[in-house]
C-alpha atoms as one frame of an Amber mdcrd trajectory, in Angstrom:
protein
  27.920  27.454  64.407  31.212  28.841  65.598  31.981  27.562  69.676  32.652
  30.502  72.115  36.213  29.397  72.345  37.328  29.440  68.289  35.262  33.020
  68.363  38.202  33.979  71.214  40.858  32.611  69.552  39.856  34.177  66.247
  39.791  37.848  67.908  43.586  36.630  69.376  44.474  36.215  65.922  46.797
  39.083  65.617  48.120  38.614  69.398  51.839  38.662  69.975  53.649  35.453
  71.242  51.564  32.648  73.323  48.297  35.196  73.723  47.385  33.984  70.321
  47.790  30.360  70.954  47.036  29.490  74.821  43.196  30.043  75.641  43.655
  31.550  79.256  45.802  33.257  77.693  43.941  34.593  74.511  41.207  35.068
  76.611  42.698  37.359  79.181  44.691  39.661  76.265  41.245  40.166  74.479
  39.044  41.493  77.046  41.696  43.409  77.762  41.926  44.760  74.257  38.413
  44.979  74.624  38.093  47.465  77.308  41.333  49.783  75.502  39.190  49.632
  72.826  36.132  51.123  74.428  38.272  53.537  76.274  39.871  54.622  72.996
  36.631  55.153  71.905  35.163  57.390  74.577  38.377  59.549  74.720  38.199
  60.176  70.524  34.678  61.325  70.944  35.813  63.832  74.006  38.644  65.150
  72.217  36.313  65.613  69.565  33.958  67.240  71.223  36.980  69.676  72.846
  37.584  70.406  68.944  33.999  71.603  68.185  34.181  73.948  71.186  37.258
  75.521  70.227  36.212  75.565  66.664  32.946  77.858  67.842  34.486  79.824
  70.455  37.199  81.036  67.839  34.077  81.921  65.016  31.723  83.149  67.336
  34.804  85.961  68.885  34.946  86.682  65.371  31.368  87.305  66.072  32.151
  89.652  68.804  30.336  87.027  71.432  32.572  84.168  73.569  31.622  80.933
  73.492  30.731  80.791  76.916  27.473  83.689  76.184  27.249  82.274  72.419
  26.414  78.937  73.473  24.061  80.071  76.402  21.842  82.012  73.707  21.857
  78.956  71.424  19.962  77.120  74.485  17.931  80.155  75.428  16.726  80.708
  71.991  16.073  77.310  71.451  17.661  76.482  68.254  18.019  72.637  68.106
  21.854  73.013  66.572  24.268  71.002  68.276  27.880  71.008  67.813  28.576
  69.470  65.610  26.344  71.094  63.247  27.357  74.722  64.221  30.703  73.689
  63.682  30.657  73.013  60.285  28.240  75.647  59.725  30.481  78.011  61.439
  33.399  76.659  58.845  31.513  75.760  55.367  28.702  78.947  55.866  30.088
  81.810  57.768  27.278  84.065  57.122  24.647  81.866  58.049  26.846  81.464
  61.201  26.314  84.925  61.998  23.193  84.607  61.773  22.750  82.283  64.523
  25.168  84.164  66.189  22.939  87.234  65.890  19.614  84.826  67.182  21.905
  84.179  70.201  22.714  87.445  70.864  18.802  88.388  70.896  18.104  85.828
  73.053  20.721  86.623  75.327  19.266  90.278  75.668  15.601  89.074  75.957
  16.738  87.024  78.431  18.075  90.043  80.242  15.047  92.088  79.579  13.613
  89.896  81.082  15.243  89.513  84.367  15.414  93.170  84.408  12.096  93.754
  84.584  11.106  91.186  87.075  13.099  93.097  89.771  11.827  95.633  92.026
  14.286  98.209  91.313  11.924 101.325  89.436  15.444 102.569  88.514  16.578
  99.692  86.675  13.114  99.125  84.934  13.114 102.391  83.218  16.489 101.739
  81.699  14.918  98.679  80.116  11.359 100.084  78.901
């Protein structure tokens, strides 16, 4: 069984100068590199995520519909696509993209219908029915 310390000193292995050799030393450097690490981690999968959204806003404009409405029908509709998935979709299958763009879309105006009707304006009802 490997002691707690020799565990530290083998993750200071690579460590520049005395932070691979002293212990206070090793230790402090690798929960630091710890934490970067995590942090590195969490701003990869945000800048990732950024990337997807760009990636659908630009396909679903082709669309005709910004991302903004596109992804608002998507959650209306209830389609259990996140997106990652509609991203490559959107790249690998544009035609089956349009589809879901075109589910979206319907949702969007059922969703409107909807509203629509559920005021108490006789005016706007009529345009709806």
């Amino acid at each position: 069984m490997v002691g707690h310390r020799q565990e530290m000193m083998e993750l200071a292995k690579g460590l520049y100068a005395r932070a691979k050799s002293v212990p206070k030393l090793a230790w402090l450097k690798v929960q630091w590199e710890l934490k970067q690490e995590n942090k590195r981690r969490h701003l990869l999968r945000r800048e990732y995520k950024f990337q997807r959204i760009h990636r659908l806003d630009g396909a679903a404009r082709e669309c005709g519909l910004p991302y903004e409405r596109f992804w608002n029908g998507v959650r209306r509709s209830g389609m259990a696509l996140d997106r990652k998935v509609l991203g490559e979709l959107a790249v690998s299958e544009p035609m089956a993209f349009r589809a879901v763009v075109e589910v979206a879309r319907e949702a969007l105006l059922e969703h409107r219908r909807a509203v629509l009707l559920a005021t108490e304006i006789p005016e706007r009802r009529a345009e709806v029915e």
